[in-house]
Backbone as a chain_set.jsonl record, in Angstrom:
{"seq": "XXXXXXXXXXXXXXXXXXXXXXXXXXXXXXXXXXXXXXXXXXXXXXXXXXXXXXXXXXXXXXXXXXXXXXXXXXXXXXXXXXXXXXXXXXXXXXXXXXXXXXXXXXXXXXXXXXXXXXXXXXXXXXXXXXXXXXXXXXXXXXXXXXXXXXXXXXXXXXXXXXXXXXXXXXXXXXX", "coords": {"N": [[6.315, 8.166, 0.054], [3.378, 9.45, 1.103], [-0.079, 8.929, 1.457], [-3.741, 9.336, 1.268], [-7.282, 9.029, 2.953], [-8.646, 10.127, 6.135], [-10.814, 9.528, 8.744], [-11.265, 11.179, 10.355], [-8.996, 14.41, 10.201], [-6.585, 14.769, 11.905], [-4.384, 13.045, 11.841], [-0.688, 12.639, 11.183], [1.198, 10.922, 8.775], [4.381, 8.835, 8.725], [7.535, 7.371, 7.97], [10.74, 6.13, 9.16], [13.3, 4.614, 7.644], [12.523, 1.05, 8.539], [10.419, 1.245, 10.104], [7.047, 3.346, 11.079], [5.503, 6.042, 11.757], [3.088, 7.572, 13.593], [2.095, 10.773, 14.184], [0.178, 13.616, 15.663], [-1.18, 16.27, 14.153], [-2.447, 18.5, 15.433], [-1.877, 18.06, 18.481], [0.774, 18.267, 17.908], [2.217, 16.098, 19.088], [3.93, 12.598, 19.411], [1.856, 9.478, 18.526], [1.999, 7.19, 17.573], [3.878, 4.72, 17.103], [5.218, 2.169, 14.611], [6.662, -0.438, 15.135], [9.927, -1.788, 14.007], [11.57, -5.427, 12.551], [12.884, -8.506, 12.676], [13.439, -10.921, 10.255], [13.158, -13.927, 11.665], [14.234, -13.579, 14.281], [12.405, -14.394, 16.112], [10.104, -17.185, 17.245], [7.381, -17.732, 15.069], [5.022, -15.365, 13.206], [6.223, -12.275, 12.015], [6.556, -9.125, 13.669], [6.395, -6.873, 12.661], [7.926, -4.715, 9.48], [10.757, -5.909, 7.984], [12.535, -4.746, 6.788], [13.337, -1.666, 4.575], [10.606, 0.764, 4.876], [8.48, 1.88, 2.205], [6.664, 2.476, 1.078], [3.467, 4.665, 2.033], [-0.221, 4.458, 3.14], [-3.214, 5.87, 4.39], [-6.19, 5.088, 5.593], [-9.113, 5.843, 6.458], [-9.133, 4.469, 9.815], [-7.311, 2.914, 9.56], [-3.555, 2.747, 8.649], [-2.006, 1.698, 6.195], [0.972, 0.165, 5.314], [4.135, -0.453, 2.94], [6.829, -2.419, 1.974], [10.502, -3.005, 1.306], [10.854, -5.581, 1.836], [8.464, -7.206, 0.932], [6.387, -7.131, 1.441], [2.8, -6.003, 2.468], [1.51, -3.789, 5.4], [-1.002, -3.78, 7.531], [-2.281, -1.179, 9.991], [-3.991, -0.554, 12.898], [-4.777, 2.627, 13.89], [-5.831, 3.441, 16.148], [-6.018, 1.414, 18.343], [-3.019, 1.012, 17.887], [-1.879, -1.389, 17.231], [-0.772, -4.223, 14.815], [-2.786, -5.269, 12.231], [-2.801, -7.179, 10.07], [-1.161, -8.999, 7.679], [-0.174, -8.974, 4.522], [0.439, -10.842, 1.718], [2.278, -11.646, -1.19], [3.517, -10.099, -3.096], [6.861, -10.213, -4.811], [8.671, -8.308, -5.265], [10.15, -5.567, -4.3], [7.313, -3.736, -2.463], [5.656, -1.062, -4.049], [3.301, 1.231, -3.566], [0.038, 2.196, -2.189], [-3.395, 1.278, -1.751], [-6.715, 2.294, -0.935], [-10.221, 1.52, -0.536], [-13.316, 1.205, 0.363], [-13.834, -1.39, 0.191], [-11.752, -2.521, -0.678], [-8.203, -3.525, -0.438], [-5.586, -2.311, -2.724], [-2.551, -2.938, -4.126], [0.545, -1.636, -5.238], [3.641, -3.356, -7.453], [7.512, -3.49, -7.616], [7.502, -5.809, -8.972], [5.982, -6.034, -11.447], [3.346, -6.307, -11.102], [-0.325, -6.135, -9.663], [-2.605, -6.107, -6.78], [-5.136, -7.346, -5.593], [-6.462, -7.159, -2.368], [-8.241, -8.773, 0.542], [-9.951, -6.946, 2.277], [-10.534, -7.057, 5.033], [-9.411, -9.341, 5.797], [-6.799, -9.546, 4.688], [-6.353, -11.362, 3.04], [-4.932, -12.804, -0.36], [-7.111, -11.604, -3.392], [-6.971, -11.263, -6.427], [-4.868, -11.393, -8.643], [-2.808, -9.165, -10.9], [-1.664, -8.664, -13.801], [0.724, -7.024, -16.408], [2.109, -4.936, -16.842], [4.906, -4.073, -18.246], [7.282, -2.698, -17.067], [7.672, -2.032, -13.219], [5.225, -1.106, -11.244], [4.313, 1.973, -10.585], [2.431, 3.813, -9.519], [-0.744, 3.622, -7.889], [-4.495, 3.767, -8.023], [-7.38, 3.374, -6.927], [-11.188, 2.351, -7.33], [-14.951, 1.773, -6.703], [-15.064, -0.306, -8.704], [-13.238, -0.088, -10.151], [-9.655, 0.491, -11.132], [-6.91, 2.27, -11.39], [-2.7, 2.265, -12.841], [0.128, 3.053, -12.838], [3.551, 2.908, -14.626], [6.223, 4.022, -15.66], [5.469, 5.335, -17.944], [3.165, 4.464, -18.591], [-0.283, 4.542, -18.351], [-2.794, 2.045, -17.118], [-6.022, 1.598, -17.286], [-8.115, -0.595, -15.641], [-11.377, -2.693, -15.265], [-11.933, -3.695, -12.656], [-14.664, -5.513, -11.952], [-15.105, -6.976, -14.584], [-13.029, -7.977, -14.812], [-10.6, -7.389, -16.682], [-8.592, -5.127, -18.636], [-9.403, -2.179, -19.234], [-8.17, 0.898, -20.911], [-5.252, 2.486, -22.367], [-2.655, 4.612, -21.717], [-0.383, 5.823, -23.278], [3.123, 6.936, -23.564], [3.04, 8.896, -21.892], [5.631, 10.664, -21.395], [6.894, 11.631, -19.035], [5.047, 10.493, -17.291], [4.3, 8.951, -13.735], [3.53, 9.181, -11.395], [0.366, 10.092, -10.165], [-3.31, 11.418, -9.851]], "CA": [[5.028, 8.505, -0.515], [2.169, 9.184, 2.048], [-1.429, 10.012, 0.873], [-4.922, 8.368, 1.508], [-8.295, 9.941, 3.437], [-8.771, 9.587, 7.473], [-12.206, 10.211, 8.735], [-10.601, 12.673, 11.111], [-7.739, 14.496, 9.902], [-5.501, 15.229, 12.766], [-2.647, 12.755, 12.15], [-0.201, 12.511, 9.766], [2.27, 9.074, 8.918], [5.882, 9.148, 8.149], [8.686, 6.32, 8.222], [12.16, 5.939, 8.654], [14.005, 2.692, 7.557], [11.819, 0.37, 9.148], [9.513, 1.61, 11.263], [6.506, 4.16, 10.688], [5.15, 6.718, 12.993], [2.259, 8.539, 13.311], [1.725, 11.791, 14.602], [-1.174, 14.421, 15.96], [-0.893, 17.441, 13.872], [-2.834, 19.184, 16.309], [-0.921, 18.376, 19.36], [2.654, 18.02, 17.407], [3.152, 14.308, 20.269], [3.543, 11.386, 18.853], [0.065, 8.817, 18.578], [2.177, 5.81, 17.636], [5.16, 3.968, 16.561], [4.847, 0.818, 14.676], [7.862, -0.968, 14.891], [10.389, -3.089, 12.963], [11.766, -6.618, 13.151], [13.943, -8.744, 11.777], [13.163, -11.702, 10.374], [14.319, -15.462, 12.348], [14.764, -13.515, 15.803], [11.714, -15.087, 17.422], [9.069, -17.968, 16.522], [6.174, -17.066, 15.247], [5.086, -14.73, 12.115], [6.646, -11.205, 12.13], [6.092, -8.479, 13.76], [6.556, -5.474, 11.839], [8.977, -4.841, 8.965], [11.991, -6.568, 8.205], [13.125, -3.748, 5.411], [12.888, -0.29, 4.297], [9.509, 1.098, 4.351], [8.683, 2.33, 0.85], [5.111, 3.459, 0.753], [2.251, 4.363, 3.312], [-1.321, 4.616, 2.969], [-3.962, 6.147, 5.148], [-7.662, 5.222, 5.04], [-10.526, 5.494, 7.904], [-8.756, 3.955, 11.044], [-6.089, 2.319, 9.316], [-2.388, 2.847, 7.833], [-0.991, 1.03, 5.207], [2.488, 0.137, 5.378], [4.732, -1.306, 2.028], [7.961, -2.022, 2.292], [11.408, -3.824, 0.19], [10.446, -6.858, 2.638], [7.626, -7.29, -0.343], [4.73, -7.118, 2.477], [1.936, -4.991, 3.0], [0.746, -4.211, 6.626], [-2.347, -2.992, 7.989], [-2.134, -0.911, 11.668], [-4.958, 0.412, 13.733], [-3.624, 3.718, 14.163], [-6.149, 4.02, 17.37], [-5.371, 0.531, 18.937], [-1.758, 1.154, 18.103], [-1.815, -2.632, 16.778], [-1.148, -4.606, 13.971], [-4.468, -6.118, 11.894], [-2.617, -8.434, 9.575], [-0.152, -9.104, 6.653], [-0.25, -9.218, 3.206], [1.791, -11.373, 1.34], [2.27, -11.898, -2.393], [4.28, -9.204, -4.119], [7.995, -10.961, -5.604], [9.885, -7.452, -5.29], [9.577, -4.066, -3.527], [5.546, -2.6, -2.6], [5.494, 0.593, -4.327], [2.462, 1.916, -3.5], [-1.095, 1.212, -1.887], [-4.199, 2.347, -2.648], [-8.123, 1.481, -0.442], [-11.448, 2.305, -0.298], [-14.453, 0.872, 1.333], [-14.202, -2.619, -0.17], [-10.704, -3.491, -0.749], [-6.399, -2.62, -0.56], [-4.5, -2.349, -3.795], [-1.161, -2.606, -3.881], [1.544, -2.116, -6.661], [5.121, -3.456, -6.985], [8.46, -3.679, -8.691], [7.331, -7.004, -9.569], [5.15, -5.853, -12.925], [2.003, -6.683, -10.941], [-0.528, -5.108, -8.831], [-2.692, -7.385, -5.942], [-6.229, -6.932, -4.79], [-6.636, -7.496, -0.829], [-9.573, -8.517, 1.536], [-9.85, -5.798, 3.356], [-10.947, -7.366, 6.078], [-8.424, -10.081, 6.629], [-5.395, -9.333, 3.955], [-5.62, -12.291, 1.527], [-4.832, -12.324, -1.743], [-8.413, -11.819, -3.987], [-6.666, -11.406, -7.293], [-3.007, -10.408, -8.778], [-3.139, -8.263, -12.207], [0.069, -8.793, -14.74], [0.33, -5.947, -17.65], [3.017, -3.527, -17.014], [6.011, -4.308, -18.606], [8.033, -2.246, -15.75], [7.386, -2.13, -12.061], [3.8, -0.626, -10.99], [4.511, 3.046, -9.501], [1.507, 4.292, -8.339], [-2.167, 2.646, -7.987], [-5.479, 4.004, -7.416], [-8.638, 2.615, -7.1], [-12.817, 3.38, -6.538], [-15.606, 0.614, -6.213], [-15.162, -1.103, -9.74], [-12.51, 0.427, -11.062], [-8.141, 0.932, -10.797], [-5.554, 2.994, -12.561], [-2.346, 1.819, -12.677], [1.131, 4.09, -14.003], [4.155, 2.505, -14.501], [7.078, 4.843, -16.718], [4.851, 6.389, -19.038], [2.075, 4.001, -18.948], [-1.636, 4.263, -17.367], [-3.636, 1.46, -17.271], [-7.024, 1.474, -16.505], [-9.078, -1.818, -15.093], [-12.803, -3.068, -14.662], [-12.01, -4.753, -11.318], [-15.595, -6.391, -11.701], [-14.815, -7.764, -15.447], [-11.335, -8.458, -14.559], [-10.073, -6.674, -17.514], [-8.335, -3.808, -19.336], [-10.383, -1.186, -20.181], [-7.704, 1.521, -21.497], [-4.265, 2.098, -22.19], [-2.386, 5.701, -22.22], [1.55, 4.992, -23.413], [3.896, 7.611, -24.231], [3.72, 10.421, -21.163], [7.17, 9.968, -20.359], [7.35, 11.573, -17.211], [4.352, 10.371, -15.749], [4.556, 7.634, -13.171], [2.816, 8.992, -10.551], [-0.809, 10.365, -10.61], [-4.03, 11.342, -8.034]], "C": [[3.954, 8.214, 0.53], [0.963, 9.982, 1.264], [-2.421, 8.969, 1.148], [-6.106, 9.724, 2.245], [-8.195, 9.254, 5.09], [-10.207, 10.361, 7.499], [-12.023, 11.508, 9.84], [-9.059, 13.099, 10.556], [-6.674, 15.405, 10.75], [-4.085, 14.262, 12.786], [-2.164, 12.793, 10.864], [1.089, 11.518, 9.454], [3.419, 9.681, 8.504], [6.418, 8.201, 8.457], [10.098, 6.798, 7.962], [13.059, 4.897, 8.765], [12.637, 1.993, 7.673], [10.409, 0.334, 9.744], [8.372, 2.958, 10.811], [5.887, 4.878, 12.795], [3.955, 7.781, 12.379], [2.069, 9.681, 14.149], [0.4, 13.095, 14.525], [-0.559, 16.055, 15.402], [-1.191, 18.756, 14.779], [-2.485, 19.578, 17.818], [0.589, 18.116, 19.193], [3.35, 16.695, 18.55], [2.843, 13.538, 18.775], [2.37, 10.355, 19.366], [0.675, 7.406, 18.636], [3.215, 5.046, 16.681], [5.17, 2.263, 16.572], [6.239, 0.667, 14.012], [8.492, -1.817, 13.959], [10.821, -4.19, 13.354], [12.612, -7.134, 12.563], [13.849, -10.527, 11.621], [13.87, -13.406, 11.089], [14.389, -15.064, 13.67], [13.673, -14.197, 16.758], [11.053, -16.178, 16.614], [7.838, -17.499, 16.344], [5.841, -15.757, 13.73], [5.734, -13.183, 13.124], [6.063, -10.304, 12.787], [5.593, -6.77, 13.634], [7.548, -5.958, 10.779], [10.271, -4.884, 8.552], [12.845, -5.572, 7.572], [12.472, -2.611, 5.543], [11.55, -0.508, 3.896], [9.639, 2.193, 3.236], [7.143, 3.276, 0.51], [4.3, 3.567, 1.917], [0.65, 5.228, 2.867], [-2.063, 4.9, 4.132], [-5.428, 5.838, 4.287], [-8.44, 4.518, 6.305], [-9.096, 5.287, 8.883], [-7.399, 3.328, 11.027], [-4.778, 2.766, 8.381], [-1.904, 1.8, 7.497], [0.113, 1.072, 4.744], [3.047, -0.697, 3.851], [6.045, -1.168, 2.003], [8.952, -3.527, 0.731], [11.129, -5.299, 0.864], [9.277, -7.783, 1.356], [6.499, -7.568, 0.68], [3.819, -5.645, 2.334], [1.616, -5.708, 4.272], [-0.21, -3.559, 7.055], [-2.057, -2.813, 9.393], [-3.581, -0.695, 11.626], [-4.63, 1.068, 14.182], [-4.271, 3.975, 15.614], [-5.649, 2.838, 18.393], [-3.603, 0.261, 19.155], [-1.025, -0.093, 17.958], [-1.986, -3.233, 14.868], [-2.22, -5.467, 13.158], [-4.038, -7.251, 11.063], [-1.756, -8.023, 8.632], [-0.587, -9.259, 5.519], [0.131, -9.661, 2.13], [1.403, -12.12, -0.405], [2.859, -11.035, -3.55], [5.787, -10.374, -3.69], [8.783, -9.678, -5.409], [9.279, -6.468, -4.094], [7.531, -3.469, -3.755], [6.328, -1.171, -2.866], [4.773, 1.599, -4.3], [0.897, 1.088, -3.63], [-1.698, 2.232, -2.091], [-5.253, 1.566, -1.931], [-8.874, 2.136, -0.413], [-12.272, 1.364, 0.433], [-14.647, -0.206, 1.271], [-12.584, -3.239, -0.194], [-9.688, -2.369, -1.07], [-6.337, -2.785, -2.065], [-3.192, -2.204, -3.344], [-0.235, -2.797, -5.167], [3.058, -2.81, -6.511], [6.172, -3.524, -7.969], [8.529, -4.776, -9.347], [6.609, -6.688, -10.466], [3.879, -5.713, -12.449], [1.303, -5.65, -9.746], [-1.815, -6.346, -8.112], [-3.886, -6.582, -5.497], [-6.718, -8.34, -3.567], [-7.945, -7.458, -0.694], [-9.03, -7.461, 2.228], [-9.841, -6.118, 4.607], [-10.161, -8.318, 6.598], [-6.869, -9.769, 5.855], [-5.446, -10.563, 3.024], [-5.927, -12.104, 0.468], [-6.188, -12.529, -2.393], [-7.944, -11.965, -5.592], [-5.11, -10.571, -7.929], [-3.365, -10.171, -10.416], [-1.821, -8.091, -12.727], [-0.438, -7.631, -15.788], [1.633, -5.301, -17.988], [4.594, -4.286, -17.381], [7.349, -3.934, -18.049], [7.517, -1.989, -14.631], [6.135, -1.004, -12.025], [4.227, 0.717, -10.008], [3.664, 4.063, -8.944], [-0.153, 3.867, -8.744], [-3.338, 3.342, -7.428], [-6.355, 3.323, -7.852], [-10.222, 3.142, -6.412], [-13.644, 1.663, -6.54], [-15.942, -0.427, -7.486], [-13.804, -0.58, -10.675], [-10.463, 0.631, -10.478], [-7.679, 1.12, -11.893], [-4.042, 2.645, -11.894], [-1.195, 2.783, -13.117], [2.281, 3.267, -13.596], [5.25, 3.643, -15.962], [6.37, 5.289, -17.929], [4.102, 6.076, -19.623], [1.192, 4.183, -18.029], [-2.443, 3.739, -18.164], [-4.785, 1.506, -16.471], [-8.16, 0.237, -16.394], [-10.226, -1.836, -14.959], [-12.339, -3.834, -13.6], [-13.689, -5.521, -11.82], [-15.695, -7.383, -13.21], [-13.446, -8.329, -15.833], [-10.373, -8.319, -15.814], [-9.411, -4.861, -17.903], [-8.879, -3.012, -19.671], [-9.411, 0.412, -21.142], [-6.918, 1.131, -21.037], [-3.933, 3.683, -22.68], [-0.845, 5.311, -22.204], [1.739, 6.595, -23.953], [3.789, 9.113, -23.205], [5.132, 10.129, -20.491], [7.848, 10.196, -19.098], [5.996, 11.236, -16.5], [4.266, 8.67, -15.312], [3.58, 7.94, -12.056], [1.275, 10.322, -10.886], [-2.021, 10.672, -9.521], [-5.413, 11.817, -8.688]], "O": [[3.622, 7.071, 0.844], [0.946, 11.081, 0.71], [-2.055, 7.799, 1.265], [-5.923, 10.938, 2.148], [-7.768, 8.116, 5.287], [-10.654, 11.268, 6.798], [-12.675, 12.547, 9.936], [-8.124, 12.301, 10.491], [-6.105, 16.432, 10.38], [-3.056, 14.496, 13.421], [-2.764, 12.915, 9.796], [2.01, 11.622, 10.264], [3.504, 10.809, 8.02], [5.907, 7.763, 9.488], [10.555, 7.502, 7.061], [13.493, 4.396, 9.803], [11.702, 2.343, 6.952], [9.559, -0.557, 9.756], [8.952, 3.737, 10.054], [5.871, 4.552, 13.982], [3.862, 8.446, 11.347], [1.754, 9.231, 15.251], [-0.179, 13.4, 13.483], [0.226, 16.789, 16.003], [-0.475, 19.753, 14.871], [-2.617, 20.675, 18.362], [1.403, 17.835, 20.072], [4.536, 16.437, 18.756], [2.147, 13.665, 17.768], [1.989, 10.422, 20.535], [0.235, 6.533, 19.383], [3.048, 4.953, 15.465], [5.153, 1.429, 17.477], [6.784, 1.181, 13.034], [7.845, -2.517, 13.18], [10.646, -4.364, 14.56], [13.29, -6.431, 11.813], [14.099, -11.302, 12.544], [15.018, -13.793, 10.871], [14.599, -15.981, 14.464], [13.92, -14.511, 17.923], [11.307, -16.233, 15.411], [7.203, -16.929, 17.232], [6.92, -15.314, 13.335], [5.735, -13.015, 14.343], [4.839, -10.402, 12.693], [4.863, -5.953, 14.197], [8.037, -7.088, 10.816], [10.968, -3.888, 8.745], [14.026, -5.618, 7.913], [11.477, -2.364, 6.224], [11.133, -1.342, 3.092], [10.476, 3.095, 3.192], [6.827, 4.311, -0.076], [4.356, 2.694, 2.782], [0.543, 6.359, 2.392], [-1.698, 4.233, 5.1], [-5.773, 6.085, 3.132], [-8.449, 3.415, 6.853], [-8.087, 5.949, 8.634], [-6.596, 3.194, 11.95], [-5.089, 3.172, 7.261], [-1.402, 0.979, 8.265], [0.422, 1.858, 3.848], [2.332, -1.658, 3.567], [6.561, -0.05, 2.004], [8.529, -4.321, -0.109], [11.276, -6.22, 0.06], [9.479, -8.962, 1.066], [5.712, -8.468, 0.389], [4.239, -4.506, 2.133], [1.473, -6.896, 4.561], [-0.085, -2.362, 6.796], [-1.683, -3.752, 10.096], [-4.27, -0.654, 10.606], [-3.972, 0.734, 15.167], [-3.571, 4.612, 16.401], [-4.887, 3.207, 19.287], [-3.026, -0.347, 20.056], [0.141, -0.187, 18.342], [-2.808, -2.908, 14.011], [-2.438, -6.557, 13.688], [-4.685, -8.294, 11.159], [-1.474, -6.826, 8.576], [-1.674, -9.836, 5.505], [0.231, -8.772, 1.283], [0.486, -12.896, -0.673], [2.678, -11.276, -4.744], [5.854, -11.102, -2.7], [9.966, -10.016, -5.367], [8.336, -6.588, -3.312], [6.855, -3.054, -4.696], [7.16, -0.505, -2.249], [5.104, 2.696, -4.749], [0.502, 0.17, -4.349], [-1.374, 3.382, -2.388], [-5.147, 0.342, -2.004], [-8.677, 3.344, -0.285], [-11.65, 0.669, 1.236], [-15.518, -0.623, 2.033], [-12.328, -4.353, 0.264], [-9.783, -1.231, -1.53], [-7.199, -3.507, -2.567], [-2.789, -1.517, -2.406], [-0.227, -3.769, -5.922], [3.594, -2.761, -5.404], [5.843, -3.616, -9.152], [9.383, -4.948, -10.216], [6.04, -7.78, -10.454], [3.108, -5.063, -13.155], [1.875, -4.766, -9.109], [-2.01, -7.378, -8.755], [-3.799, -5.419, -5.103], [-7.052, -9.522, -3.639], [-8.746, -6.717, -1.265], [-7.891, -7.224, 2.63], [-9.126, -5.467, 5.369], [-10.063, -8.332, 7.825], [-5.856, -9.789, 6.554], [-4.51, -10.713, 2.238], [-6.899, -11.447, 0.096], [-6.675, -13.62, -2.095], [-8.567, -12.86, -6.163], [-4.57, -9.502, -7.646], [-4.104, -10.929, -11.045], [-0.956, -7.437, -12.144], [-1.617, -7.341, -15.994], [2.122, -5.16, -19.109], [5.188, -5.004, -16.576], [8.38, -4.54, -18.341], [6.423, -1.493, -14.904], [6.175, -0.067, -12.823], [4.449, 0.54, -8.811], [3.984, 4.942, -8.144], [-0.566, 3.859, -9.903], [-3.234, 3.566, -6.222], [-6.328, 2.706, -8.917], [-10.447, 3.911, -5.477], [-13.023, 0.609, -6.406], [-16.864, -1.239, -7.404], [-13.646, -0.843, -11.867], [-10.247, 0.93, -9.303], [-7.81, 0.562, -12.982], [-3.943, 2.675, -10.667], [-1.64, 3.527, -13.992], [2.285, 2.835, -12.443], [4.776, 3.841, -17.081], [7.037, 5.598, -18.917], [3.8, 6.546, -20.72], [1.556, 4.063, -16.859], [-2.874, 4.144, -19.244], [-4.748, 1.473, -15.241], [-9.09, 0.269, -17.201], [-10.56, -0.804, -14.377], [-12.455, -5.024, -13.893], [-13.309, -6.642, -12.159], [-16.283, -8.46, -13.111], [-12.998, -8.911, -16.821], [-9.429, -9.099, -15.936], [-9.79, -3.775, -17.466], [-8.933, -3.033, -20.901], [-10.077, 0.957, -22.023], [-5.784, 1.513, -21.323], [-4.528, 4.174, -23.639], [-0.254, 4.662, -21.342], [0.903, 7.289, -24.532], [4.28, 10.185, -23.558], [5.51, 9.575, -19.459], [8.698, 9.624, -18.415], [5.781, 11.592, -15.342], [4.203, 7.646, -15.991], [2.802, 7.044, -11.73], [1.319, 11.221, -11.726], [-1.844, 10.258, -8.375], [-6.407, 11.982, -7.981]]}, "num_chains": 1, "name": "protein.A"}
């Protein structure tokens, strides 16, 4: 699952296993390959992911990586460097979600996790879904949430529920 906004749209992300890559639609080269790792081989925090990548996010300058490792990672797709980690999902990231203030991220853990943007730590984790969180969007007060044939929708600024749609049974994912 790749989707998000770039302020130029000449590349376009993709992963396989491990590792993501971005590419220049316009000159069909590759822009940049952010690698994988494995955790214990050196000292020192990680430096890419240890597991299958599972989701990727684009937004402005940066790609958002989620993987079975249960991390989110933030690149700089122009520096070709990683910006930081994200750590607090319990199962598989299933899908990220940013705008101008802050990441989302969902997971097979029930829950869904709002990021600084600016450095990656945890700002608040959101319990509800009674099965794993499969796709997350969000705007500047607000996130929707779908999990097997539920969408929930959030006040991020009153840190509550504001609706609940149950019973589409095929929808999980949403835009």
């Amino acid at each position: 699952d790749v989707s998000g906004i770039m302020t130029r749209s000449e590349f376009i992300a993709l992963s396989e296993g491990k590792e993501a890559y971005i590419h220049n639609i316009r000159t069909g080269k590759s822009e940049a390959i952010f690698l994988s790792d494995e955790a214990g081989r050196h000292i020192g925090e990680v430096s890419g992911h240890t597991s299958t990548i599972t989701t990727l996010y684009f937004y402005e300058n940066r790609l958002y990586s989620g993987s079975t490792d249960c991390l989110v990672m933030a690149w700089d797709i122009y520096t070709k460097s990683k910006v930081f980690i994200c750590r607090g999902h319990s199962s598989t990231v299933t899908c990220i979600c940013a705008d101008d203030l802050k990441i989302v991220s969902g997971s097979a853990d029930k829950s869904w996790i709002i990021w600084n943007k600016t450095d990656g730590t945890l700002v608040r984790r959101v319990n509800g879904h009674a099965r794993g969180v499969q796709c997350i969007r969000c705007g500047p007060s607000w996130a929707a949430s779908a999990s097997y044939g539920t969408v929930f929708c959030w006040d991020i600024t009153r840190e509550r529920e504001t609706d609940n749609v149950t019973g589409a049974s095929s929808c999980s994912r949403f835009s």
